[in-house]
PLY file of the C-alpha trace (Angstrom):
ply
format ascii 1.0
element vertex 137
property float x
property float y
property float z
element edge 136
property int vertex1
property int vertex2
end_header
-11.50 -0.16 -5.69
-9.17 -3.23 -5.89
-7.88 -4.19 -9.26
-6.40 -7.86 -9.18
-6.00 -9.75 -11.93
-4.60 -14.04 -11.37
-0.87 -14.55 -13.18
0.24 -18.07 -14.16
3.30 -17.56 -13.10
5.37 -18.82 -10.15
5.43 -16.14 -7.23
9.31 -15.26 -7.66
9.04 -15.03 -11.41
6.20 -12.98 -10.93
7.74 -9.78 -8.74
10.76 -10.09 -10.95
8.91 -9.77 -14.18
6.43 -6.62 -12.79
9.45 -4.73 -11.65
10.75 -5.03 -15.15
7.81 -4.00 -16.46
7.09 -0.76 -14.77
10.74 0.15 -15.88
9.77 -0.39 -19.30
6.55 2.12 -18.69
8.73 4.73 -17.41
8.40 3.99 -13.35
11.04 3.32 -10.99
10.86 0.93 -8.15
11.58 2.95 -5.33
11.22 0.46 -2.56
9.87 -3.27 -2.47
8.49 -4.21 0.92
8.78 -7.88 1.74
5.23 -8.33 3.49
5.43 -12.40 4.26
8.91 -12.23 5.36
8.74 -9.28 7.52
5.70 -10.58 9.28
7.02 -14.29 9.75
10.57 -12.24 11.19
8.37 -10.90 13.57
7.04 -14.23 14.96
3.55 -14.39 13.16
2.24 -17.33 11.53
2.00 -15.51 7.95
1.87 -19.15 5.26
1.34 -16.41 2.18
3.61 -14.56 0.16
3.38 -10.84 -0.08
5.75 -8.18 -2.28
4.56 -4.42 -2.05
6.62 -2.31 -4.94
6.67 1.40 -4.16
6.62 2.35 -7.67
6.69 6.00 -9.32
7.14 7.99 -13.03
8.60 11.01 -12.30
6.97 13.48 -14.70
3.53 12.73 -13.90
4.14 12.58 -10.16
5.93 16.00 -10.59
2.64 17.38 -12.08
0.55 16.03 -9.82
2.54 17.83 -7.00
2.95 21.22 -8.88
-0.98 20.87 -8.86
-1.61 20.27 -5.21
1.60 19.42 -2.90
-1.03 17.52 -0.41
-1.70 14.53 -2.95
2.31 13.86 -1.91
0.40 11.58 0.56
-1.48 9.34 -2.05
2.46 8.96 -3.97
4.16 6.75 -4.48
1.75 4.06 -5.97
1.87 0.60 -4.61
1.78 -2.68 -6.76
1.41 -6.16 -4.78
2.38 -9.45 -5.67
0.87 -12.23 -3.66
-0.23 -15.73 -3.06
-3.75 -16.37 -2.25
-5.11 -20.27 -1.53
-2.11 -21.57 -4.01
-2.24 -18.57 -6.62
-0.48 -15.80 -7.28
-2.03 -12.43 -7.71
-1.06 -8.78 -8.99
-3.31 -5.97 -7.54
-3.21 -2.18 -7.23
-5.56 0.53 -5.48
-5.16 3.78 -8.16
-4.38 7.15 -6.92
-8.09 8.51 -7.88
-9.08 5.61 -5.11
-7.19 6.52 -2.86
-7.89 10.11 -2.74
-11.89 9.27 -2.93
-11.83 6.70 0.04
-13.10 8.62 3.11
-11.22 10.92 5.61
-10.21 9.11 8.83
-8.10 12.37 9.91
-7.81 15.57 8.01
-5.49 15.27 6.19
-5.04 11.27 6.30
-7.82 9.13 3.81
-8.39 5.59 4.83
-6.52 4.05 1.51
-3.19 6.58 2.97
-2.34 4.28 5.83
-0.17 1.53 5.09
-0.40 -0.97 8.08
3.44 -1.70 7.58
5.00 1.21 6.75
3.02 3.44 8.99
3.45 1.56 11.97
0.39 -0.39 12.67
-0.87 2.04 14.92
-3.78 4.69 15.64
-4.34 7.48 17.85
-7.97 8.35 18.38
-8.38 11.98 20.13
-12.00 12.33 21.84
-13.69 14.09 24.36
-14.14 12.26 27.72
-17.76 12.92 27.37
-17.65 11.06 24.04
-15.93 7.79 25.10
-16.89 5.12 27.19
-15.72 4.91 31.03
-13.15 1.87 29.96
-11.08 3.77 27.41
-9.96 6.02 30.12
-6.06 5.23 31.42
0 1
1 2
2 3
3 4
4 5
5 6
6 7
7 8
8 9
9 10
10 11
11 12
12 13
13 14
14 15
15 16
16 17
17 18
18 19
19 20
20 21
21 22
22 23
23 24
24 25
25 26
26 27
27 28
28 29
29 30
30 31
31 32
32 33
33 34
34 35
35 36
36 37
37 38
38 39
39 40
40 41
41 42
42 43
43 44
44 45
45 46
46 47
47 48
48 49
49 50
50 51
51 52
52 53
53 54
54 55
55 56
56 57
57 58
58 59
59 60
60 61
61 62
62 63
63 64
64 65
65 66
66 67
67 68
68 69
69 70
70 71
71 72
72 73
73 74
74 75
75 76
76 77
77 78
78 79
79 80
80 81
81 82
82 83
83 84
84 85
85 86
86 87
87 88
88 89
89 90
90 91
91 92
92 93
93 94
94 95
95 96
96 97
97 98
98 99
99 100
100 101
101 102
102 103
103 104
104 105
105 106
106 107
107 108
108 109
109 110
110 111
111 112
112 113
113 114
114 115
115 116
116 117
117 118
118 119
119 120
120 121
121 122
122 123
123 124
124 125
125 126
126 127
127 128
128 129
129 130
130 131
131 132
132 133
133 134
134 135
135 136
């Protein structure tokens, strides 16, 4: 499910040489979300470093879509960069993952919700018979 793979290089040098690559392999870099630094903007204690490319190749996304307009919600793919205990990593979850993981709400898979982007947040629907007396308002 997770593909990560250790570089040698410093953090920096690292996001600046991936984004170069997937431009070379025919992807754009539609967005780069700065994990760490949003996190320690918000106030939390966040030590690691943390870059999350939105990254896409137009052709085969357009195929994928002309194929079935609901896998729009497993695009675009997401590359990190990141420090872990002094390292720095690359890792990716692939599309085919991210469709397979399981449903949490039709139509949303578990690997679809991005804890950033998406707000953090969940709504869970339920029957009053089928919750316990302290979820109640």
């Amino acid at each position: 499910m997770y593909y990560v793979t250790d570089s040698n290089k410093p953090f920096e040098q690292a996001a600046t040489d991936l984004a170069e690559a997937v431009g070379r392999h025919g992807f754009g870099v539609l967005h780069v979300h700065d994990l760490g630094s949003t996190l320690r903007g918000k106030g939390v204690d966040f030590a690691q470093q943390c870059k999350i490319f939105e990254v896409c190749n137009p052709q085969p996304a357009s195929r994928v879509l002309s194929t079935d307009m609901r896998l729009n919600m497993a695009l675009p793919c997401r590359i990190s960069v990141y420090t872990q205990q002094g390292r720095t990593m690359i890792g990716l979850i692939t599309v085919d993952d991210v469709l397979n993981s399981r449903m949490i709400a039709y139509p949303f898979r578990l690997l679809m919700c991005c804890l950033v982007t998406d707000g953090g947040g969940a709504l869970i629907l339920a029957h009053s018979a089928q919750h316990p007396a302290e979820w109640a308002p």
